[in-house]
C-alpha positions in Angstrom: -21.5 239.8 85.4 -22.5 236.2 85.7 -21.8 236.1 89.3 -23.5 239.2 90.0 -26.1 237.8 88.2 -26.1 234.4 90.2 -26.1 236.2 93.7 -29.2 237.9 93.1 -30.7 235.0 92.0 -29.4 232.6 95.2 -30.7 236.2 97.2 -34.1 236.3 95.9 -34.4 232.7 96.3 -33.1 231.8 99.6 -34.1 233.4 102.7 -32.2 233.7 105.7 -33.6 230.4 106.8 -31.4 228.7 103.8 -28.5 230.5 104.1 -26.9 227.4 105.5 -27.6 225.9 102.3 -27.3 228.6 99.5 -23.8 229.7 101.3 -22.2 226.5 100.3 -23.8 226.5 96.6 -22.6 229.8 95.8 -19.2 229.5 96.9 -19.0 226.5 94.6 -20.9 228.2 92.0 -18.6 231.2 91.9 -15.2 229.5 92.9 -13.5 231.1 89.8 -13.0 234.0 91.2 -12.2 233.4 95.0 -11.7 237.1 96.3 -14.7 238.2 94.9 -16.7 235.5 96.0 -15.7 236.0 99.6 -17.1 239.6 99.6 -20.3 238.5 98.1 -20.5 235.7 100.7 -19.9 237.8 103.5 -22.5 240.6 102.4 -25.1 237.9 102.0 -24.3 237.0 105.7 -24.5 240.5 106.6 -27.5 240.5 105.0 -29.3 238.0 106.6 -28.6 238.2 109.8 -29.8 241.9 109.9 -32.6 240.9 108.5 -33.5 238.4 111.3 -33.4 241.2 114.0 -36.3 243.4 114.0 -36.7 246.5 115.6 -38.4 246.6 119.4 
């Protein structure tokens, strides 16, 4: 619950403009549970890079 909690908070916080920065801080944040992490990470990357293309 705690990391749940903690991505929302680094997603509501950092843009896709910090996700350079907020990438590292949550993976050392949340390195208790490794596997888990890696998803969140990933969908945060997905995330922000989606958001950075906008349609025609």
């Amino acid at each position: 619950m705690i990391l749940v909690e903690s991505y929302f908070e680094f997603h509501m916080f950092f843009n896709c403009r910090n996700a350079v920065l907020a990438l590292p801080i949550l993976a050392f944040t949340s390195a208790y549970d490794p596997p888990c992490s890696l998803m969140m990470l990933l969908r945060y990357v997905k995330d922000s890079t989606s958001s950075r293309v906008s349609p025609p």
